[in-house]
C-alpha positions in Angstrom: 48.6 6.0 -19.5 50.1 5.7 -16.4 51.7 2.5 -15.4 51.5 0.7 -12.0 54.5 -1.2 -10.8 54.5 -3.5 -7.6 57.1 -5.3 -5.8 56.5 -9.1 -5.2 52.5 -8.7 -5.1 49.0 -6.8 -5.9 48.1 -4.7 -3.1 44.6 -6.1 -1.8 41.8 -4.7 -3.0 43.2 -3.3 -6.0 41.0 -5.4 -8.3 37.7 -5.2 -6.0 34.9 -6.0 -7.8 36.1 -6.7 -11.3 34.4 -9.2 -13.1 37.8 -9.7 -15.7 41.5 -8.8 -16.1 43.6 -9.0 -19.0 46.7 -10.8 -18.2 50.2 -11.5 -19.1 53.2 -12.8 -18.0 57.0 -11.8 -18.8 59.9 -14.7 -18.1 63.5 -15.3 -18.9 62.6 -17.6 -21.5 59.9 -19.9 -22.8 60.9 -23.0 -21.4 59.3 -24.8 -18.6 61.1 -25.7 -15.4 64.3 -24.0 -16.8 63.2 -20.2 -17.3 61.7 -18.6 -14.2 58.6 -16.3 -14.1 59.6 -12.7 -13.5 57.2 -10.3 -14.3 53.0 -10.6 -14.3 50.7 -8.1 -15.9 47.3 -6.9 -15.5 44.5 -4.8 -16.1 41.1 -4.2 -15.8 38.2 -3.3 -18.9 39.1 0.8 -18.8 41.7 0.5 -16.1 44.9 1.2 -16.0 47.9 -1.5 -16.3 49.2 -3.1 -13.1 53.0 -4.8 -13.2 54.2 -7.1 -10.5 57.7 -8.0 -10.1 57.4 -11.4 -8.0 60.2 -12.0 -5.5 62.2 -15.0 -6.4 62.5 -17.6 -5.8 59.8 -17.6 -2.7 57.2 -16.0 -5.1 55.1 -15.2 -1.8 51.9 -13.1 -3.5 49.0 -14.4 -1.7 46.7 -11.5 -3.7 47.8 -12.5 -6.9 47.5 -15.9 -6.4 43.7 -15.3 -5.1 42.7 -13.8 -8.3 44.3 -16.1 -10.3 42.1 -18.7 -8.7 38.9 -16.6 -8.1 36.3 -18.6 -9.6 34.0 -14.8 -10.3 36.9 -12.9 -12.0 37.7 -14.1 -16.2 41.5 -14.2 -17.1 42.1 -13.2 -20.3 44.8 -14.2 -21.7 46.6 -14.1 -25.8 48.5 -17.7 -25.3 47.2 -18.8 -22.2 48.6 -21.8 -22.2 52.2 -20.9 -21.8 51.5 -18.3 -18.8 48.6 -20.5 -16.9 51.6 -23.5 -17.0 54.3 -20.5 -15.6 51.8 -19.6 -12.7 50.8 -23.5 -11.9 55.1 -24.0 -12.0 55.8 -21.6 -9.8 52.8 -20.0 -7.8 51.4 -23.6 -7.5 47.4 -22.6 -8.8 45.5 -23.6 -11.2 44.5 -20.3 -12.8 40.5 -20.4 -13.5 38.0 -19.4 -15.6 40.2 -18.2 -18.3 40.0 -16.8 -22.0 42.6 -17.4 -24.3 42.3 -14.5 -27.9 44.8 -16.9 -29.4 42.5 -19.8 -29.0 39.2 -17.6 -30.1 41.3 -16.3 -33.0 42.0 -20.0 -34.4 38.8 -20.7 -34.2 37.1 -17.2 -36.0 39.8 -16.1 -38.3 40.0 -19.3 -40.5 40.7 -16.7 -43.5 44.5 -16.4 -42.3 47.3 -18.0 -40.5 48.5 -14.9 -38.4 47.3 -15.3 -34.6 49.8 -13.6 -32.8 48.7 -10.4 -30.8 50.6 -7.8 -33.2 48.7 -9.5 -36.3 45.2 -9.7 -34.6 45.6 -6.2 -32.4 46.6 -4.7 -36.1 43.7 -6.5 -38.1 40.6 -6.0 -35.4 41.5 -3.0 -33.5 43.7 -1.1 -36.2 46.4 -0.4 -33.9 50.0 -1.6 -34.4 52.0 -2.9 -31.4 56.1 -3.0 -30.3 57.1 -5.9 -29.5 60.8 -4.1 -29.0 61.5 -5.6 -25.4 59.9 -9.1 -25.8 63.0 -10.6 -25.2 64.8 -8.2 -22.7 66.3 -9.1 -19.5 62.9 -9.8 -16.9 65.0 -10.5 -14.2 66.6 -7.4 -13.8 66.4 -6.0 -10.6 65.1 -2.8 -11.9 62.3 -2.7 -15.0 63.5 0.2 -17.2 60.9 2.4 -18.0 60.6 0.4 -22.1 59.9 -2.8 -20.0 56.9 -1.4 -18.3 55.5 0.3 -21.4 55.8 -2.8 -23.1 54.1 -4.7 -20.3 51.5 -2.5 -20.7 51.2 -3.3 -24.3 50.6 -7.2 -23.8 47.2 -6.6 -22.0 45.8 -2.9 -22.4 43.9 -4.5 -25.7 42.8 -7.9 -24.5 39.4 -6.8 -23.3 38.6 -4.9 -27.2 39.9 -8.0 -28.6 37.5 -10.1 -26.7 34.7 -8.1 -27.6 35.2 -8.4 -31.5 36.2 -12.1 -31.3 33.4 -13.0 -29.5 30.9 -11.5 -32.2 33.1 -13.8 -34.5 32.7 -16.6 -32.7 29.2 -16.2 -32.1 28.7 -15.4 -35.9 29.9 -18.3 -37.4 28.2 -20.5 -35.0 31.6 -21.4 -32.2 31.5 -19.6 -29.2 30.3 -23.1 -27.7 33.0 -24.7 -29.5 35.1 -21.8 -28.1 34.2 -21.8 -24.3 34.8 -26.0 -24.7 39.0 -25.0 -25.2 39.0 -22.2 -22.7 37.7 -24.4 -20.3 40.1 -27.1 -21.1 43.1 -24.8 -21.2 44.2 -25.2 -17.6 44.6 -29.1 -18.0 46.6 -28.5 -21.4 48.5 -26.6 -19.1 49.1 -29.2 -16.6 50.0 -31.8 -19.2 52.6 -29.0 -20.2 54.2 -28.7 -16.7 53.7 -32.9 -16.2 56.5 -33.0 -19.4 53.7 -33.5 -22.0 54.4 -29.6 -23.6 55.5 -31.3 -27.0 53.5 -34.1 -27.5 49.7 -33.9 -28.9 47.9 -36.6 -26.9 45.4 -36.4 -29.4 47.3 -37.6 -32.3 47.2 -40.7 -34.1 51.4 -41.4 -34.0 
């Protein structure tokens, strides 16, 4: 599968039409307002990967930044949270309407602990994923060619994983339940980038 690398932005157009894209983001560390976003990933349902390296520290992609925000496009996401707080940091949007496969897979695979992307990619789709380069340099100037294929990784199953958590959800009765998070996600999000990214306002202590 051929991978699609762009310097500091989508080129217009190159997502005309679609109705979702599976999305990802790469930084150079998981903290907020210390590590810096570096890399964004997309794709289409039966597309091919797209990876932006964003020009720092301007971060001038008006196309991404458009269908991040368009309101008829779905972002889906595996840990939202941490990526829609990255691009409201530092691209200054409020990414929207989202899907999160962590989230759906909390709420449909009560019969186990193991959320992450390897666990649920190996489990629903029967295919194991590297996760080799997670914590490679993102800031390089140059992506090796390991980078990209990893990249790739992080979003070419998103829309199959959907699909078969959705009929979970639905089955046991909590796709409303469901949509009710993914909605909220982007103000969890803001409460992470306000200073609020350890602290459940929802607790009792």
């Amino acid at each position: 599968m051929a991978v699609h690398l762009h310097q500091g932005d989508l080129p217009a157009g190159v997502f005309a039409g679609a109705e979702s894209v599976a999305i990802d983001s790469e930084t150079m560390g998981l903290r907020l307002g210390r590590d810096p976003l570096c890399v964004v990933q997309l794709q289409t349902r039966g597309g091919e990967p797209h990876v932006v390296q964003l020009t720092r520290p301007a971060y001038d992609c008006p196309n991404l930044k458009a269908l991040l925000t368009d309101p008829g496009v779905l972002k889906i996401f595996h840990f939202g949270r941490f990526d829609i707080a990255m691009f409201q940091l530092h691209l200054g949007v409020v990414t929207a309407p989202v899907y999160c496969t962590k989230i759906a897979s909390k709420l449909a695979r009560t019969y186990t602990d193991r959320h992450s992307l390897k666990d649920v990619t190996r489990e629903l789709l029967g295919q194991e994923i590297s996760k080799a380069q997670q914590s490679s340099d993102w800031g390089a100037a140059q992506l090796t060619g390991e980078q990209l294929a990893y990249a790739a990784t992080d979003v070419v199953n998103l829309h199959a994983l959907k699909d078969r958590l959705d009929a979970m959800l639905i089955r046991e009765g909590r796709m409303g339940l469901a949509q009710a998070c993914f909605d909220f996600l982007p103000h969890r999000a803001a409460l992470d980038v306000a200073g609020w990214d350890e602290i459940d306002i929802f607790a009792h202590e």
